[in-house]
Kinemage of the C-alpha trace (Angstrom):
@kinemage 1
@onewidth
@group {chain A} dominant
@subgroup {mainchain}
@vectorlist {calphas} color= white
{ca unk a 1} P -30.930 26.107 -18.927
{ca unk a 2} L -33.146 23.686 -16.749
{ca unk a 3} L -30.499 20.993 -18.169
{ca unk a 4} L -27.631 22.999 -16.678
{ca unk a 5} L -29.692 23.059 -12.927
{ca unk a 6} L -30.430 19.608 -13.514
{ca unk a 7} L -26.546 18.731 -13.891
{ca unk a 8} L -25.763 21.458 -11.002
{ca unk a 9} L -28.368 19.719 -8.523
{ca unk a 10} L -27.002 16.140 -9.517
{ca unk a 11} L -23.528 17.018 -8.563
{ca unk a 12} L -24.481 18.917 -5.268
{ca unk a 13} L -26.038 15.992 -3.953
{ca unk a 14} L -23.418 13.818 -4.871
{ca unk a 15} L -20.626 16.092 -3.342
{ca unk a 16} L -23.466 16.147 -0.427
{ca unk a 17} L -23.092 12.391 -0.397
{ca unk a 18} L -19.887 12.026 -0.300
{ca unk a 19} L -19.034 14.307 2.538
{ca unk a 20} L -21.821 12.430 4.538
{ca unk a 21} L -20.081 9.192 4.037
{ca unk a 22} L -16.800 10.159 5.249
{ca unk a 23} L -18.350 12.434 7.935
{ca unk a 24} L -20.014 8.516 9.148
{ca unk a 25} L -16.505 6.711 8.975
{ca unk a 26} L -15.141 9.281 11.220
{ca unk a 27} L -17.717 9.831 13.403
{ca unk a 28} L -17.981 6.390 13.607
{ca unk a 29} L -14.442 5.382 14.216
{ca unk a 30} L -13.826 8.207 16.239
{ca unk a 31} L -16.518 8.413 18.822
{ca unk a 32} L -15.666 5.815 20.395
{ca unk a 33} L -12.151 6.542 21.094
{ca unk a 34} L -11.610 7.340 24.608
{ca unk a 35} L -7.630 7.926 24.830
{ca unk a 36} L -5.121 7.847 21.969
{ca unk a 37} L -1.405 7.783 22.747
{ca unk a 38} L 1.706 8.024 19.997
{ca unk a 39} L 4.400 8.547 22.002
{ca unk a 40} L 5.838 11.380 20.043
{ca unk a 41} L 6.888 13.238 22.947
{ca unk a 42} L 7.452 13.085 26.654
{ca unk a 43} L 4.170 14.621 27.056
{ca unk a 44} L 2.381 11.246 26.733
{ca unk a 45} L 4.227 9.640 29.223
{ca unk a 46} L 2.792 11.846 32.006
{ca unk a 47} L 2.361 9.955 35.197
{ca unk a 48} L 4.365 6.835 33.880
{ca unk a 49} L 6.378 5.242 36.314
{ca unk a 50} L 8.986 2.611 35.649
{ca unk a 51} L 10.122 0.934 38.707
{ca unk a 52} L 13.142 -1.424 38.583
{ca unk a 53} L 13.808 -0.219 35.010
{ca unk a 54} L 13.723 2.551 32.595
{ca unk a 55} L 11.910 4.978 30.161
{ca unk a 56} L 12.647 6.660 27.079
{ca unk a 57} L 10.769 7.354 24.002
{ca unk a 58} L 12.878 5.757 21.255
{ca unk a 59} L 13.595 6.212 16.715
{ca unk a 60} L 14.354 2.648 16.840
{ca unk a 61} L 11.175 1.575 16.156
{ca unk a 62} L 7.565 2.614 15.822
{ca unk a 63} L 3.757 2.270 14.943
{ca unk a 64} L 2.972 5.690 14.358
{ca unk a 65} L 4.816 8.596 13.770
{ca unk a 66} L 8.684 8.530 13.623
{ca unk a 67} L 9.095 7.171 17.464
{ca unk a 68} L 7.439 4.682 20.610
{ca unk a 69} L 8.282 3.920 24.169
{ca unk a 70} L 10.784 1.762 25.253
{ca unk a 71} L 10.937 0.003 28.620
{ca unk a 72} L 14.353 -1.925 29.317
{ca unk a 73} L 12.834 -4.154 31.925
{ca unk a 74} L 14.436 -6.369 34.625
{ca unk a 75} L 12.851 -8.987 36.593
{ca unk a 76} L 10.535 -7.834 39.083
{ca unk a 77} L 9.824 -4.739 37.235
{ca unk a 78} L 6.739 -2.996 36.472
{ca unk a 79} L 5.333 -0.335 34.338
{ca unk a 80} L 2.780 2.080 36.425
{ca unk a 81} L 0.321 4.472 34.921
{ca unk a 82} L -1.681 6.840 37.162
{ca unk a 83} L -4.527 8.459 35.878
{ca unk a 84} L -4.229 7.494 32.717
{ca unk a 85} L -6.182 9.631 30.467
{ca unk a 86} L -9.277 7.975 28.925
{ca unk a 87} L -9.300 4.897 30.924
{ca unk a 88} L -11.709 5.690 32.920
{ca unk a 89} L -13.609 6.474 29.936
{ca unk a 90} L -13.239 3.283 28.157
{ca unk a 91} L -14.198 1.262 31.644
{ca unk a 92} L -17.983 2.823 31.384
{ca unk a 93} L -21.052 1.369 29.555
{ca unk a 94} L -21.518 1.832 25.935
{ca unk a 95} L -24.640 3.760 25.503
{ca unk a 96} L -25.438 1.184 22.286
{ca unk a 97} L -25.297 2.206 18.548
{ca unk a 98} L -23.396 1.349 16.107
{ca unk a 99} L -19.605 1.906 16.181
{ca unk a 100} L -18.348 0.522 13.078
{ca unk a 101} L -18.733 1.625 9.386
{ca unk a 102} L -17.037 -2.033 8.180
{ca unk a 103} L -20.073 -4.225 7.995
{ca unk a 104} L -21.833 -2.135 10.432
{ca unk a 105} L -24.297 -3.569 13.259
{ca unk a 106} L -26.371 -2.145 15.830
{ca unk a 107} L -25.359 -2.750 19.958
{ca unk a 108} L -26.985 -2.942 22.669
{ca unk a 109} L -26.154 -0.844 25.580
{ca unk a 110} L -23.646 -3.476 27.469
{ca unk a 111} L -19.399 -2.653 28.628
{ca unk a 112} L -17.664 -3.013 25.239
{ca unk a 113} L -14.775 -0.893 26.368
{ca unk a 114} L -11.058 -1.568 26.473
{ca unk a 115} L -7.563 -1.541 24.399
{ca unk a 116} L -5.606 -1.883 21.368
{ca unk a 117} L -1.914 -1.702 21.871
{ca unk a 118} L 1.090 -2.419 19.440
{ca unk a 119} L 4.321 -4.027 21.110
{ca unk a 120} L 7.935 -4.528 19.298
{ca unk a 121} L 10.589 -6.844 20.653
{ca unk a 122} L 13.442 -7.239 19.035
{ca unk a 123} L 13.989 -10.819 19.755
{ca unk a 124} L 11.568 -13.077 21.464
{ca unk a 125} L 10.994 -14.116 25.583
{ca unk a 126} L 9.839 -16.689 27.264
{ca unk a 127} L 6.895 -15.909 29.889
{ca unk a 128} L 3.800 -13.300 29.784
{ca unk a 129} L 3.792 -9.385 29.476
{ca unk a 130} L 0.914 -8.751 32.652
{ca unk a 131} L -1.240 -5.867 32.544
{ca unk a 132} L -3.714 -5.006 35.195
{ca unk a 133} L -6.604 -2.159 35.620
{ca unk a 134} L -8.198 -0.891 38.502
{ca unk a 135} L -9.616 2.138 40.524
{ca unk a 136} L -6.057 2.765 41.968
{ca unk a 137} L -2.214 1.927 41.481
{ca unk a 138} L -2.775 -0.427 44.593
{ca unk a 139} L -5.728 -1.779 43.292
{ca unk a 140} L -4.198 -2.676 39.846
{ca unk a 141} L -1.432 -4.186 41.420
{ca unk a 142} L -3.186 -5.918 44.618
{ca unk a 143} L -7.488 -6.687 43.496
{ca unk a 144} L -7.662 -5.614 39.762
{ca unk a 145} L -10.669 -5.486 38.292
{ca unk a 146} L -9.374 -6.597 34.900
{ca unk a 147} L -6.156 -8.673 34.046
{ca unk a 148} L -4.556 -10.165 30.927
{ca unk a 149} L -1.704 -12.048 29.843
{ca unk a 150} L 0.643 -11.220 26.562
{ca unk a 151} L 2.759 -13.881 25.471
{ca unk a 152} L 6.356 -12.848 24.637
{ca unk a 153} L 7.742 -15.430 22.536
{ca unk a 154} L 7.333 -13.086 19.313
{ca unk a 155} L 9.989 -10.744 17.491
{ca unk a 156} L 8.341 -7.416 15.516
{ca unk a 157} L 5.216 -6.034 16.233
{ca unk a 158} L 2.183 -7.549 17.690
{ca unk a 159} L -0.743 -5.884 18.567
{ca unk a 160} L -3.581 -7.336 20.840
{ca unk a 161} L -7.318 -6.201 21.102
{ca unk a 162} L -8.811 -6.462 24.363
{ca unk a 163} L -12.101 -5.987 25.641
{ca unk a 164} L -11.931 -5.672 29.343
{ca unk a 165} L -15.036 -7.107 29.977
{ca unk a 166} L -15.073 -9.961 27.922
{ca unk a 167} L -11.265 -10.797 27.716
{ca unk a 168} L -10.100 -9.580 31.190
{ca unk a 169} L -12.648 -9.448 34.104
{ca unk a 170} L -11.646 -10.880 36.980
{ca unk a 171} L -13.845 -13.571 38.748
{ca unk a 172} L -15.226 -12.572 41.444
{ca unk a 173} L -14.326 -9.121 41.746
{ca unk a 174} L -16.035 -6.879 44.070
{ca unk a 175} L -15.120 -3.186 43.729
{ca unk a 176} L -15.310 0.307 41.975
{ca unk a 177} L -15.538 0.445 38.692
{ca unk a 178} L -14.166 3.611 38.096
{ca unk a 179} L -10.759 2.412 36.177
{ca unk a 180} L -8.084 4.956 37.248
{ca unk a 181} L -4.990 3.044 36.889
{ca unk a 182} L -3.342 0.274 34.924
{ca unk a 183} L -0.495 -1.658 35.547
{ca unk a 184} L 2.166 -3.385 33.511
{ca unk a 185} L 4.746 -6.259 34.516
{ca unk a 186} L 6.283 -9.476 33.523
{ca unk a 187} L 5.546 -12.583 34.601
{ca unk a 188} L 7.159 -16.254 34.487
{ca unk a 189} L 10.035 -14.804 32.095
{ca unk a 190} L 13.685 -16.896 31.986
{ca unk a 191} L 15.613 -13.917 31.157
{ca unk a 192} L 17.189 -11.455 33.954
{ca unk a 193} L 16.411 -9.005 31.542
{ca unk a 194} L 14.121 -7.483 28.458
{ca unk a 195} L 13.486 -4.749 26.285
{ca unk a 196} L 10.393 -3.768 24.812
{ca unk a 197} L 8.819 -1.009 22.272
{ca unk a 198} L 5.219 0.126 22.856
{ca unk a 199} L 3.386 2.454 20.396
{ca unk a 200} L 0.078 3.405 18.914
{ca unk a 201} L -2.100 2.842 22.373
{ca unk a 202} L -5.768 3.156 21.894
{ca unk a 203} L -8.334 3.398 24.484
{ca unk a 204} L -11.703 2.666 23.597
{ca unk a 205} L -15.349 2.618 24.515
{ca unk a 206} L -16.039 0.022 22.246
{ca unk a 207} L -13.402 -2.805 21.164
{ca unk a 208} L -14.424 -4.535 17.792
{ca unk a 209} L -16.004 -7.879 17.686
{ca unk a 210} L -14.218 -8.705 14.654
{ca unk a 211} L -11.141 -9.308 17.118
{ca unk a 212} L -9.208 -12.546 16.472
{ca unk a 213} L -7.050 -14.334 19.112
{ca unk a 214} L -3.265 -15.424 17.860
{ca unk a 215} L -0.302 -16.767 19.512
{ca unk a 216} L 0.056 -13.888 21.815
{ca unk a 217} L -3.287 -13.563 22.741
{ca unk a 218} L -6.775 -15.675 23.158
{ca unk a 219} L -9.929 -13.706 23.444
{ca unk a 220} L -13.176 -14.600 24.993
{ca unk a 221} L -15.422 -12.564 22.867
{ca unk a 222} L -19.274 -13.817 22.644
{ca unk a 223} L -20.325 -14.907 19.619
{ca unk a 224} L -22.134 -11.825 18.493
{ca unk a 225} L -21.849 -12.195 14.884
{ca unk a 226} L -23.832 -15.617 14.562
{ca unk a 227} L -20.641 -16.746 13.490
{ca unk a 228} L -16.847 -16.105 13.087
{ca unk a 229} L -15.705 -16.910 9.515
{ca unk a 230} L -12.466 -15.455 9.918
{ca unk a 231} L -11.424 -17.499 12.526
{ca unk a 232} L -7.714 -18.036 12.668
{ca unk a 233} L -6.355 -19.624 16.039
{ca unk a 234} L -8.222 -22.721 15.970
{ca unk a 235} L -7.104 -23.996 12.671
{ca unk a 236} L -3.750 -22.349 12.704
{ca unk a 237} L -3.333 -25.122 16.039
{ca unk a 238} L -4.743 -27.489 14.152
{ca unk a 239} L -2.523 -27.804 11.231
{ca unk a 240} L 0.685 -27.323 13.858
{ca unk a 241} L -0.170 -29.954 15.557
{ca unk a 242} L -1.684 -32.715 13.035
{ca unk a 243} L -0.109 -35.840 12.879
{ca unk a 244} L 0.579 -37.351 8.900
{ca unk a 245} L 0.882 -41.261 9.354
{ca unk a 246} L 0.740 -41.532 5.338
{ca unk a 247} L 4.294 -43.133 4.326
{ca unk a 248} L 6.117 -41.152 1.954
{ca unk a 249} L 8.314 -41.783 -0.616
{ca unk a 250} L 10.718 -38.475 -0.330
{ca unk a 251} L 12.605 -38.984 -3.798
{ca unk a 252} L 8.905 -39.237 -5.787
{ca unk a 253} L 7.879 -36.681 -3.765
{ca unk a 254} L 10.781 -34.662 -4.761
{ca unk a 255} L 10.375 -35.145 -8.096
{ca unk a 256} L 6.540 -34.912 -8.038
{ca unk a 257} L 7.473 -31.407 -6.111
{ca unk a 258} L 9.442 -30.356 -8.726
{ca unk a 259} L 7.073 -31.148 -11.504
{ca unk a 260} L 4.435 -29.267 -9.720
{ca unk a 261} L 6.507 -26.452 -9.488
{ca unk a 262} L 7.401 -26.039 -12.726
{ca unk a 263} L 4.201 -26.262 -14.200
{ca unk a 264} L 3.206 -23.444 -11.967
{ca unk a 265} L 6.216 -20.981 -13.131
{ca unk a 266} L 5.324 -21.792 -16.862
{ca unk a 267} L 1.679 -20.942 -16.056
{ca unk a 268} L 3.411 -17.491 -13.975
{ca unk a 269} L 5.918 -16.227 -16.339
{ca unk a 270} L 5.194 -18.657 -19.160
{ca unk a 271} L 8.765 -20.139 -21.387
{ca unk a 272} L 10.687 -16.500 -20.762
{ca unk a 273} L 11.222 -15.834 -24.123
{ca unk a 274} L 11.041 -12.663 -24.828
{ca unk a 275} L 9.136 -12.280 -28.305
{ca unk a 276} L 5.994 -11.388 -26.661
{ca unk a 277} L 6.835 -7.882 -26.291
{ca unk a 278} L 7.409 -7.906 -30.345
{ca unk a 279} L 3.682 -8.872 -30.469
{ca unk a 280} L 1.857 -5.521 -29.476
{ca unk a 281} L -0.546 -7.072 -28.037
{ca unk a 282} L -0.769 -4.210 -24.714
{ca unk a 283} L 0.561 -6.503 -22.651
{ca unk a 284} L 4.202 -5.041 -21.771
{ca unk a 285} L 2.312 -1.444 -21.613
{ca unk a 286} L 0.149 -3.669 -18.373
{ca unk a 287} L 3.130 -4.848 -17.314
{ca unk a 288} L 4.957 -1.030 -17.167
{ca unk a 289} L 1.907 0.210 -15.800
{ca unk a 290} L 1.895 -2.238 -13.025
{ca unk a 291} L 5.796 -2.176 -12.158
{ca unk a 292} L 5.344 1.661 -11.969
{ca unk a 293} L 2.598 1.830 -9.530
{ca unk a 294} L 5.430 -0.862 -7.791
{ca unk a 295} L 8.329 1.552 -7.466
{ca unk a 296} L 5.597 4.316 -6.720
{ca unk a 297} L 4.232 2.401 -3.711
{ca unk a 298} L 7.691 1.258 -2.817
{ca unk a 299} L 9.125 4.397 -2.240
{ca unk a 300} L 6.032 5.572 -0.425
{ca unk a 301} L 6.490 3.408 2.189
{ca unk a 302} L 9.865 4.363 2.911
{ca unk a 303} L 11.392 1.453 3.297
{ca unk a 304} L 14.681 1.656 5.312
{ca unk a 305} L 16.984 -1.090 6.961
{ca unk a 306} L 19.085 0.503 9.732
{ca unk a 307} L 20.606 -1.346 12.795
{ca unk a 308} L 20.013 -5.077 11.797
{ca unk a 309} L 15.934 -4.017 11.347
{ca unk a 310} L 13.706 -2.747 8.546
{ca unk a 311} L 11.180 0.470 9.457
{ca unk a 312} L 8.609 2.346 6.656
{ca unk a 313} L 5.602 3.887 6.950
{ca unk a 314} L 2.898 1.429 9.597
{ca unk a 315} L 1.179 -0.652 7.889
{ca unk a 316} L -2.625 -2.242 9.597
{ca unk a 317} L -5.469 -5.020 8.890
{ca unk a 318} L -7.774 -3.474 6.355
{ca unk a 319} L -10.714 -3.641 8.832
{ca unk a 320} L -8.901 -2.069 11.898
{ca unk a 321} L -10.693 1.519 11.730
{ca unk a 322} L -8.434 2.808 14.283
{ca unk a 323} L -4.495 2.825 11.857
{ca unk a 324} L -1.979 6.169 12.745
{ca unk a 325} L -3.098 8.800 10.104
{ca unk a 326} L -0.247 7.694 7.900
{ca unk a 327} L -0.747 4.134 7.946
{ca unk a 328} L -1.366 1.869 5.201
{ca unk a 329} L -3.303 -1.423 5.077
{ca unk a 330} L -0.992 -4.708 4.431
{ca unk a 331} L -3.828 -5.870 1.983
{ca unk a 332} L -3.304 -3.418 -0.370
{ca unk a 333} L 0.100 -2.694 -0.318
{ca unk a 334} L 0.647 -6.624 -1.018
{ca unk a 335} L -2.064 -6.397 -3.884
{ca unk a 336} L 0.103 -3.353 -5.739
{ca unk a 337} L 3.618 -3.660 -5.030
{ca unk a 338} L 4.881 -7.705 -4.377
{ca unk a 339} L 3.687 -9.805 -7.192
{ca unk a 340} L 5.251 -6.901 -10.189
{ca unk a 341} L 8.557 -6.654 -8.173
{ca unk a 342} L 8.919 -10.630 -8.309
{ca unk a 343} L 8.136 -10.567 -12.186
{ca unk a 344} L 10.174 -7.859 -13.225
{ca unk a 345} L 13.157 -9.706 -11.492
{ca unk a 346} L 12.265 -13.191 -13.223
{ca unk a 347} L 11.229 -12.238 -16.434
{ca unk a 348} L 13.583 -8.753 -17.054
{ca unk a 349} L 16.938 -10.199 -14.562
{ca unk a 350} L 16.435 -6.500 -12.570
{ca unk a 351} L 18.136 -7.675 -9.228
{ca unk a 352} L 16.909 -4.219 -8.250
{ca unk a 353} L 12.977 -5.682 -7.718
{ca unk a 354} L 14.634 -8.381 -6.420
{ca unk a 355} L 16.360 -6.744 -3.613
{ca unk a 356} L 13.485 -4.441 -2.773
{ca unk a 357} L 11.298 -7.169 -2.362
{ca unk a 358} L 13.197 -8.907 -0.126
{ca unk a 359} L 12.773 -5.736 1.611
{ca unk a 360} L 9.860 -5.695 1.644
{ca unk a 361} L 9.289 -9.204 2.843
{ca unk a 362} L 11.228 -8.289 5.234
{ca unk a 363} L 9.197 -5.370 6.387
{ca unk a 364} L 5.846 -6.966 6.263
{ca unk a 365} L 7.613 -9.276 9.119
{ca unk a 366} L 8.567 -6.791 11.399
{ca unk a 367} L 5.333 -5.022 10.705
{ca unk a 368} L 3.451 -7.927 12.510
{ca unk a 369} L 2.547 -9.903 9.054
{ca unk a 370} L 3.688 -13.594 10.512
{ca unk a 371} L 2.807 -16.676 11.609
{ca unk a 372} L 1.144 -17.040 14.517
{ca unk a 373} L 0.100 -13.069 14.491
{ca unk a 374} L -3.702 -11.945 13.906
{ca unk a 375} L -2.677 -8.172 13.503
{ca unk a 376} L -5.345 -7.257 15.697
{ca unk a 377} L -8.163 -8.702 13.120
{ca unk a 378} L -8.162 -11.127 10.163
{ca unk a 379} L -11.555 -9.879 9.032
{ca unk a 380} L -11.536 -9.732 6.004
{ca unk a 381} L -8.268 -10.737 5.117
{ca unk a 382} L -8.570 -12.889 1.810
{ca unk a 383} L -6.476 -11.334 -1.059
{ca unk a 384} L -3.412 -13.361 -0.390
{ca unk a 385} L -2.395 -14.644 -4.205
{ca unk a 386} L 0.514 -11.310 -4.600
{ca unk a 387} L 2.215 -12.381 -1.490
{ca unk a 388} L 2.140 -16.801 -2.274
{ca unk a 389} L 2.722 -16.145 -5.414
{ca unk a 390} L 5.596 -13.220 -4.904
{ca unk a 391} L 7.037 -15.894 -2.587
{ca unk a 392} L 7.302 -18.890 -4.879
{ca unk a 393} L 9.015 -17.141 -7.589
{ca unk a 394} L 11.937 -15.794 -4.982
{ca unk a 395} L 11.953 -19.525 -3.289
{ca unk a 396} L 15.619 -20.063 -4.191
{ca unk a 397} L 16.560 -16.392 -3.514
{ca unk a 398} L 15.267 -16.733 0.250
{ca unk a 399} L 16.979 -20.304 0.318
{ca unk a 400} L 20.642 -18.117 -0.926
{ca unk a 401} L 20.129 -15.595 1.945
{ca unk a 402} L 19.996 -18.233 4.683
{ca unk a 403} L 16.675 -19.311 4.949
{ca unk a 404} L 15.942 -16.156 7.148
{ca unk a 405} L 13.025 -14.934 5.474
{ca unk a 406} L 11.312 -17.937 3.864
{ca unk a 407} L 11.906 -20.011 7.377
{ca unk a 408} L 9.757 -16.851 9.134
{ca unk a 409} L 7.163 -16.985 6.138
{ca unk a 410} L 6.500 -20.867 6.832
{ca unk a 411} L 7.294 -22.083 10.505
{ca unk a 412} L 5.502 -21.484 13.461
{ca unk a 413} L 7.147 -19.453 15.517
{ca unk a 414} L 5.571 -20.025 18.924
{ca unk a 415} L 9.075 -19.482 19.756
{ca unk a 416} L 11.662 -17.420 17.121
{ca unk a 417} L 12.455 -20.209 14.881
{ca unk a 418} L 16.891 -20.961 15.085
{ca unk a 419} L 17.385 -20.419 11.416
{ca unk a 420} L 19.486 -23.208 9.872
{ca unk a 421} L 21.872 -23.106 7.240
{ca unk a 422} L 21.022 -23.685 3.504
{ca unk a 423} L 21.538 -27.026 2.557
């Protein structure tokens, strides 16, 4: 009997436990959320004003939910937002604590407040996406109080993290600090003309630290961490912009290429015979297992090409505690689904895996997982071996498509890449 109570107690506390721990990671994630917007109906466009261009909440393509905002823009045009709920909010002090359940810290009462915002185009623009917060419509667009510049020269999503006082103030600024309005425009753009998707908009009263700048935008966060490890931008310029003097011999390094590669798909998929799965060792039951939870994961996401793009379910950086409630994290859907699709195709000739993970390749893109993009936050971000690896053993199956997704994979696209023909 006192065994029994024992056992009861022991799993009361640990049920007690658990809910604790997720009551933390919501509270924690959540109470600092000023303002949330999904732009599922018209209802969150309320006091949106497009001037010198249009509004409509669009299917085409989205962040959260099934839909997002679209603004066809024109030169000269800008995007006005009066009274837009939980700005104000996200514009006061943070009373200190600590915020995060991801390697949690404790801070200081100090203005940590600002915005996370996910932005489609469908093909890249020259110039800056402007947005500017103040007290009042006038203010925003005359004496902001905060300001910051989006670069445009991206296709898929992008999302940028912005703390207003950090990333945005404006020098010098002498004024209310009551933020009431923000305001929205383009700036030094070529093109007459643009369209572009906005979705999953979060206000907050306290914008992560772990933020990382990327090709569309440079933070100024203080070094409140002791040190960034994840730090992205800096070497990412680095490398584009390193100059090799080394001669090279291009036929040895050809061949050496080769060599190198084919060492590494013996090591992979080994001499593709198949009289391993005569050896009942457990292996092919691994291998089922795995290419199961594949097509399992696959169809979850809901992969879907339709009008020259690829949507599924959102997928977010695995330490961005703010995803839509049916997102997924790229992390893990690269550790369960990529690597088994790209083996099943070499090793069993299924041109099915093949062709959904192409898809999927392709989908990670337009989800905002490509060069130059920080996805908000690379904290974190270190299981990369399914997605190389996924990618080497396709190599000559991107080359046969035109080089479209394995020229996205590699090259910098500070401007969309013009995609050559194979050779």
């Amino acid at each position: 009997m006192q065994l029994k109570i024992s056992v009861y107690l022991a799993v009361l506390l640990a049920l007690f436990a658990t809910t604790g721990i997720v009551a933390q990671k919501n509270t924690a994630a959540e109470k600092i959320v000023t303002g949330r917007y999904g732009f599922e109906t018209d209802a969150d466009t309320e006091n949106w004003q497009a001037q010198n261009s249009t509004l409509h909440i669009s299917s085409e393509h989205y962040k959260e939910g099934q839909h997002s905002l679209c603004w066809n823009w024109k030169k000269n045009a800008s995007l006005e937002i009066n009274h837009l709920k939980g700005l104000k909010e996200a514009g006061i002090p943070y009373p200190g604590g600590i915020p995060e359940m991801y390697e949690p810290s404790f801070y200081a009462p100090d203005r940590f407040g600002g915005i996370k915002i996910w932005l489609y185009q469908e093909k890249p623009s020259s110039g800056q996406l402007v947005f500017q917060v103040g007290s009042s419509l006038a203010t925003a667009k005359h004496a902001p109080k905060y300001r910051f510049p989006v670069n445009l020269n991206f296709t898929g999503w992008r999302t940028v993290w912005v703390c207003f006082e950090e990333d945005a103030k404006v020098p010098g600024y002498k004024g209310s600090d009551d933020l009431q309005a923000m305001v929205i425009l383009p700036e030094n753009v070529k093109s007459n003309e643009g369209k572009l998707f906005i979705d999953h908009l979060t206000l907050l009263n306290f914008v992560s630290n772990k933020r990382s700048s990327d090709l569309q935008f440079e933070n100024k966060k203080r070094n409140l961490r002791s040190a960034d490890g994840y730090e992205i931008l800096k070497p990412f310029k680095a490398y584009n912009t390193a100059v090799f003097n080394r001669p090279v011999n291009a036929s040895e390094l050809a061949a050496e290429t080769g060599r190198i590669a084919d060492r590494l798909e013996f090591l992979i998929l080994g001499d593709q015979s198949t009289d391993w799965k005569q050896r009942n060792t457990g292996i092919e039951n691994v291998m089922q297992g795995k290419l199961k939870a594949a097509q399992n994961t696959y169809n979850q996401l809901k992969i879907k090409r339709e009008n020259g793009t690829v949507n599924g379910v959102p997928l977010f950086a695995i330490r961005d505690e703010h995803p839509a409630p049916e997102g997924q994290v790229f992390d893990n859907v690269a550790q369960t689904l990529l690597f088994p699709l790209a083996v099943d195709y070499r090793i069993n000739k299924n041109t099915s895996s093949k062709e959904q993970l192409l898809a999927a390749l392709d989908y990670f893109l337009d989800q905002g997982w490509a060069s130059g993009s920080a996805i908000g936050t690379v904290d974190h971000v270190i299981r990369l071996t399914p997605i190389a690896t996924a990618i080497f053993l396709v190599r000559d199956e991107l080359k046969a498509v035109g080089l479209t997704l394995i020229e996205k994979w590699v090259v910098n696209n500070v401007v969309q890449v013009a995609l050559a023909s194979p050779e």
